[in-house]
C-alpha positions, 0 to 999 in steps of 0.5 A, spaced: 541 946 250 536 949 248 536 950 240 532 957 238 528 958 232 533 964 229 538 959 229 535 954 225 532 959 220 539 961 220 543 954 219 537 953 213 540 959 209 547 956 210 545 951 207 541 954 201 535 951 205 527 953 204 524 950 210 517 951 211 514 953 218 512 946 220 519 943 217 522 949 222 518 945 228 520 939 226 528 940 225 528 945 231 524 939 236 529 934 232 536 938 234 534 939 241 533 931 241 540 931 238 544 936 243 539 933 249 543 926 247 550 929 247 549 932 254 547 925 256 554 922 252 558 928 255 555 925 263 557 919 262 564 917 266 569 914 262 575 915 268 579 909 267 577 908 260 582 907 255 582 910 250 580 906 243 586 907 237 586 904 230 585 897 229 590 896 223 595 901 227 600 895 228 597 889 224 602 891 218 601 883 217 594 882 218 592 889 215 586 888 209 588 895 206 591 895 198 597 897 197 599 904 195 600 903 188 601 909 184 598 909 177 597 914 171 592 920 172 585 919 168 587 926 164 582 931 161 580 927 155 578 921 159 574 925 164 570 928 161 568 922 155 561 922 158 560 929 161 553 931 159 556 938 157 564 939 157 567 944 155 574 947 154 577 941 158 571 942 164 565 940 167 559 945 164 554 945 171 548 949 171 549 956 176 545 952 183 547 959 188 542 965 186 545 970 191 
């Protein structure tokens, strides 16, 4: 699969990105290089492989997770204590989207 200079351009305003011309070449050499790769993995036969699950799924014993302890939530006070600018009990960000 081949990916077309259209569709980088257009994956790049979906992410709010300004790309140059030479950037664009890059990426869209770099994703071809990508979906090549998974054309490959995609080839490969895995007829009889099983397959893989969890590694703690029955190893309730030896599993290394905490356990599930409920505690207090922080609360709004708490939370915004070192906020650069808080503001009627939240976050004050600057605007980021222009459109």
């Amino acid at each position: 699969m081949k990916i077309t200079e259209k569709a980088v351009r257009y994956v790049a305003g979906l992410a709010n990105l300004a790309l140059t011309d030479d950037e664009i070449v890059k990426l869209r050499a770099d994703l071809d290089g990508i979906l090549e790769h998974m054309d490959t993995l995609n080839a490969i036969d895995t007829t009889g492989v099983e397959p893989m699950s969890q590694v703690l799924f029955d190893a309730e014993e030896t599993a290394t997770l905490r356990p599930d302890v409920p505690h207090e939530p922080l609360g709004n006070q708490a939370a915004l204590a070192n906020a650069p600018q808080p503001g009627a009990g939240y976050f004050k960000v600057p605007k980021v989207i222009e459109r």
